[in-house]
N, C-alpha and C positions, 0 to 999 in steps of 0.2 A: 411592236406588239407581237407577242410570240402565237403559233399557233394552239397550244394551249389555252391560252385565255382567250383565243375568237373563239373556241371549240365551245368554252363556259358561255361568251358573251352569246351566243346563238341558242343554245337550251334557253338560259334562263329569259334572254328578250321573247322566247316564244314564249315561254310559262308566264310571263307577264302580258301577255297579251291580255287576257280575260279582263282586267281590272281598267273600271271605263274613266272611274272617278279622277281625270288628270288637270283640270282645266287651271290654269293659269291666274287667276282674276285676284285684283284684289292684292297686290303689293305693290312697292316700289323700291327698288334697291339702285338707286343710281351708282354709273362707273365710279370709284375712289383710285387714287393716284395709289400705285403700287400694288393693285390688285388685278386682278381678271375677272371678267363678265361681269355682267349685268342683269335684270329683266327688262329691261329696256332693247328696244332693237326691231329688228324684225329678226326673223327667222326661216325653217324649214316648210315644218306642218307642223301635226300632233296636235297642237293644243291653243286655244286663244286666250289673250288680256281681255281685261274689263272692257277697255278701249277699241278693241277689237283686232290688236295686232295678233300676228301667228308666231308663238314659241315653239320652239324645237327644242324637245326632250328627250333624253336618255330615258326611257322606260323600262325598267328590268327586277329583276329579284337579286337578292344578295344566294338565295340561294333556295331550288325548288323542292329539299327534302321537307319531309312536315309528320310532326307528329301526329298529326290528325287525319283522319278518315271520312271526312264531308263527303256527299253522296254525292254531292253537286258540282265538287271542285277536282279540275284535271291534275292537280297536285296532292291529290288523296294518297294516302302510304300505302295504302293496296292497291295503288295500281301502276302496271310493268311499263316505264318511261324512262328516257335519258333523265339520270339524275346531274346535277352540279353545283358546285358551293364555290363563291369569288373568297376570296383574303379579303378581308379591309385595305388593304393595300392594291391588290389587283383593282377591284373598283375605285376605289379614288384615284389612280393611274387613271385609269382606263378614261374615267368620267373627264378628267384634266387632258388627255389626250383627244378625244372626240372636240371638247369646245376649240384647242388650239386649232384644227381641224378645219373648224366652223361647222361640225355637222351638227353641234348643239348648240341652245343655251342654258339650258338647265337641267333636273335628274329629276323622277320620279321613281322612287325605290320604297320597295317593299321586300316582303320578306315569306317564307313558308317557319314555322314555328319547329322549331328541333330542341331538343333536352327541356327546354320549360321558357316561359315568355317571357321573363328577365336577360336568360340569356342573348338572347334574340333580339330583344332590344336595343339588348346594353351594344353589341355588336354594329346596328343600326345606326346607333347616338356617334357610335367610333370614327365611322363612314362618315360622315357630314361634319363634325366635328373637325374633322382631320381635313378636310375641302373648306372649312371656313377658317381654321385658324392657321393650320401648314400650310397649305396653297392660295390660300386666301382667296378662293373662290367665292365671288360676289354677284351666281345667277339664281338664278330660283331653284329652289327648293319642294320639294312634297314629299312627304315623309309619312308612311303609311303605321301609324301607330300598333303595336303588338295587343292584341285583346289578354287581359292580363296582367297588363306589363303596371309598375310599379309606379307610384306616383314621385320617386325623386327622377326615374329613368324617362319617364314622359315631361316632367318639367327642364330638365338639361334639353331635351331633343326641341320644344320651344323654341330654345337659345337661337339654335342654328338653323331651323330648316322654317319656309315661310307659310306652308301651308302641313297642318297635321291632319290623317281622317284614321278614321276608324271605321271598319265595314260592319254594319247591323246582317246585311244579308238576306236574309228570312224574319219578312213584316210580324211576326208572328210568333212568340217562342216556345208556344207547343211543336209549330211546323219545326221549327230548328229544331227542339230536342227529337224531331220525326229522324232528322236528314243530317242532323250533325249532334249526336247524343253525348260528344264530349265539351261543345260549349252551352254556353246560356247567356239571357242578356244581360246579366250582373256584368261580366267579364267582358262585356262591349260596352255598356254604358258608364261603369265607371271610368276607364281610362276620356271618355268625350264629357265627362264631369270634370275629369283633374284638369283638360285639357280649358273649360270653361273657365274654369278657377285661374287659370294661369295667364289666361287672356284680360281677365276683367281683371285680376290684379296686377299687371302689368299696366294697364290703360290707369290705375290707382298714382302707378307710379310713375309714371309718365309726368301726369300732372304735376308732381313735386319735384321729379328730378328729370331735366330737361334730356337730359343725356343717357339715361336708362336705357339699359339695351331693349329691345323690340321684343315679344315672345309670340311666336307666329301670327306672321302680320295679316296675313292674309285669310286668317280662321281657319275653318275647320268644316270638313265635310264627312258622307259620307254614300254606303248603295246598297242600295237593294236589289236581287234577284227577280224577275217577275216572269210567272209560269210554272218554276219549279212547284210551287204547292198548289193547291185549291185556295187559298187566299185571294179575296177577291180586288179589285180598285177603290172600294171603300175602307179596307184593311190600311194597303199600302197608303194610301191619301191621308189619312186620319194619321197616322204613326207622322206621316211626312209635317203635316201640318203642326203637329207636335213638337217636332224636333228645332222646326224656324220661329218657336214660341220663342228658342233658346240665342238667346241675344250675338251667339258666337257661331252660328249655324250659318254658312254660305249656301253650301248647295248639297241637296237629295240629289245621286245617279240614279237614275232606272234600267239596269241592265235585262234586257230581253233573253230566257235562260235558252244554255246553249247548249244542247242534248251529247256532254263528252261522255257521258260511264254510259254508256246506254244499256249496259247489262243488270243493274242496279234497278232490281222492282219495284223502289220507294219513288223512282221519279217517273214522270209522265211518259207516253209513250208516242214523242211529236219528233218530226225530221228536219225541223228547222225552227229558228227562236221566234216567238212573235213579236219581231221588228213594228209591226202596225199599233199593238197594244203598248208597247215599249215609247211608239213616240206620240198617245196619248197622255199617257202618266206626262210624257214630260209638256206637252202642253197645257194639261191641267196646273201642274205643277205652275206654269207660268200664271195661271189665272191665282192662283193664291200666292205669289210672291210680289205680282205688278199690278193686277186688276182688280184689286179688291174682294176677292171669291172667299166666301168662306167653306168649310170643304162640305159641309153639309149640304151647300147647292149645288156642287158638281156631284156627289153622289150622296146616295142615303141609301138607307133600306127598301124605300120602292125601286133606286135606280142605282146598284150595289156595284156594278160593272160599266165602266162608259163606254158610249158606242164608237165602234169602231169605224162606223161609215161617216160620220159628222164629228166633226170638232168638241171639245167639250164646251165652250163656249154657244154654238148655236144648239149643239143640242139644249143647253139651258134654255134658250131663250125659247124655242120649239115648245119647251113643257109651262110655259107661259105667256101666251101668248094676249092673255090680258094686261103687261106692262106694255104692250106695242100700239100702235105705232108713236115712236117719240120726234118732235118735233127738232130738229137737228140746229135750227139754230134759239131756241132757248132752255135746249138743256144744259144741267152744270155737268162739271168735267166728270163726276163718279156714275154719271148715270150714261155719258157717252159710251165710258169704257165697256158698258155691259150689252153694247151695241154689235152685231159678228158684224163682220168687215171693218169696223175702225180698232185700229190699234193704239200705244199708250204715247206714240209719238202725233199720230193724226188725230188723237182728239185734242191732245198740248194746241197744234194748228188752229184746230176748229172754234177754239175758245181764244184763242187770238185774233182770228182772221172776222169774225162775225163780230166785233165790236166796230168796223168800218162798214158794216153792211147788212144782210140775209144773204146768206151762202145758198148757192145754186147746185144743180148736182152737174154739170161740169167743171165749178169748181172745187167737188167736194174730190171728184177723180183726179184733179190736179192736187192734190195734198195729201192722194194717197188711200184715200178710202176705197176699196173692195164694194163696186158697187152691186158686183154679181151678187152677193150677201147680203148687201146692207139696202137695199132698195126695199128690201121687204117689210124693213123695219123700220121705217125712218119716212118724214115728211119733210118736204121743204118746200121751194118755194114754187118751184118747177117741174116736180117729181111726179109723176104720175100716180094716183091714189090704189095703185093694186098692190095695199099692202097684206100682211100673211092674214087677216080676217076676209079678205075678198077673195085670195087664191087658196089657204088652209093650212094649216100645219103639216098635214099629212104629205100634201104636194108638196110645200118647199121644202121637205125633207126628202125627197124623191128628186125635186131637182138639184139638189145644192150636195145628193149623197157620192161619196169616194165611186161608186160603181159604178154611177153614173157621164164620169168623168172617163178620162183615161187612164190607166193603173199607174198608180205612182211608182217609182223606182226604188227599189233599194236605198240609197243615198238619201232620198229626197226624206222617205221617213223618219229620218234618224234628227228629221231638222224641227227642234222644236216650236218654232216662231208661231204665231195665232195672230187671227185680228179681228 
């Protein structure tokens, strides 16, 4: 590998840095004799399987020059940065040398848009193409669709790469034409329509023809921005909740925005991203993908913004405090899950294990239940009766709130999980 192309490989992995949406989930490409990699494996870091194994991904750009001028993005054409553009060739080397390596097993590539989104694409389709059929590269794939891009250039790309997204960005499309006046969401929503089309007719064809090639197995995603505008979590949630109507829709990123142009008066005027609001959205997000939420009960008009010191989960259940206290061993499973402290694995437990018995609260803590939360709301057989009508809403929201605790770290908020 010459030093030229580490000199590329180093801009562009930086320039990709910003883009969260990588995760893994959701294929399976087993080893084939005469080929290399797989998604199967373990790996480095970067990114996890459904299953919960860790892939290691090549993350990069094919190239950070861009036609566009986004207010929000460190790749805006106004502003003074190391530029660099790979060959299709230098990246599919480069990609095929890193997994021989083992420093990989799969590529997350994207792209900055130059002379017009066909182009760019069609460039993109080349890259992976050329890793699936010349080298026969058989690890995972993600392949960051062009807004724009044409509907034969987005079904070829399908073919070969396992997961496609599309970035929405900005909940909003007034906000976008605020902070990025040369897209709109025509130009995002269609290529994650073509992309729908291709999937669901593929699944058509699947059923008739046993051997049909695959058209990105692992669907489609996509992110949004959160902070850059005044758009509230009732905004982004709603749009969110919208998009998993879409039968092809895996997973909303919530990227918490990260103050790069800071000379740019369109955008807020903060020193650091709100990591805390960032890994609400995605716990909400979890209540409407596992737990049955609809988005109207984690936010509304009276409660447009979730709070930040409680869960969206308890905060719910805090603004209602007349479905409580529920009797833990004869509730059914939909009403468990709307319980804080039990999650969608410990009520599975709970509806199993109470058919040999009445469940106690030591062994509601052996299966996992959070009884520091869930005490408040739940009766059993053992449990002491100070539930949240005897102590208040106001208090267990005082006790059970983030400040109340010790500040959580960095790291830690970034983890979505609830219970």
């Amino acid at each position: 590998m010459n030093e030229k192309v580490l000199q590329k490989l180093k801009i562009l992995a930086e320039s990709a840095k910003y883009d969260v949406s990588c995760a893994s989930s959701g294929t399976t490409r087993a080893h084939k004799s005469g080929a290399i990699g797989s998604t199967e494996g373990w790996g480095i870091c970067h990114s996890f399987a459904e299953d919960g194994r860790c892939i290691s991904l090549l993350k990069i750009m094919l190239t950070n020059y861009c036609m566009y001028d986004c207010a929000y993005c460190v790749n805006r054409r106004s502003n003074d940065l190391p530029r660099a553009t790979l060959s299709v060739t230098e990246l599919v080397e480069l990609t095929i040398e890193f997994y021989r390596r083992n420093y990989i097993e799969g590529l997350f590539l994207s792209s900055g848009v130059v002379r017009n989104p066909d182009y760019t694409m069609e460039r993109l389709v080349k890259a992976v193409k050329d890793l699936r059929l010349i080298h026969r590269f058989n690890g995972y794939i993600h392949l960051k669709s062009i807004p724009g891009a044409s509907q034969e250039l987005v079904n070829e790309a399908g073919l070969y790469a396992d997961r496609l997204s599309v970035n929405i960005e900005i909940p909003n499309e007034k906000s976008l034409q605020a902070l990025a006046p040369e897209k709109d969401f025509k130009s995002v929503l269609t290529p994650m329509r073509y992309i729908q089309q291709g999937i669901l007719q593929n699944a058509e064809d699947r059923k008739r023809l046993r051997h049909a090639p695959k058209f990105a197995p692992a669907g489609q995603s996509t992110q949004m921005i959160v902070g850059a505008t005044a758009d509230t979590d009732k905004d982004i949630l709603r749009l969110s909740s919208a998009l998993y109507q879409r039968p092809t829709m895996k997973r909303v990123y919530y990227s918490g925005f990260i103050p790069v142009n800071t000379y740019d008066t369109r955008l807020p005027a903060i020193t650091a991203p709100p990591l805390v609001r960032e890994n609400r959205l995605y716990q909400a997000d979890w209540l409407l993908r596992f737990y049955q939420f609809q988005v109207d009960e984690i936010v509304n008009d009276a409660y447009p913004d979730l709070d930040l010191d409680i869960d969206p989960k308890l905060s719910w259940a805090l603004r209602h405090p007349e479905l409580f206290p529920i009797d833990i061993n004869k509730a059914d499973y939909e009403t468990l899950l709307r319980i804080p402290g039990i999650g969608v694995k410990s009520a599975k437990i709970i509806v199993i294990s109470r058919r040999y018995g009445n469940l106690t609260a030591e062994q509601l803590k052996k299966i996992g239940v959070v009884m520091k939360k869930a005490r408040y709301f739940i009766t059993c057989r053992e449990l002491p009766m100070r539930t949240i009508h005897e102590v208040s809403p106001t208090t267990v929201r005082q006790l059970l709130s983030r400040k109340s605790g010790k500040q959580a770290d960095t790291a830690q908020l970034r983890l979505p999980f609830i219970d």
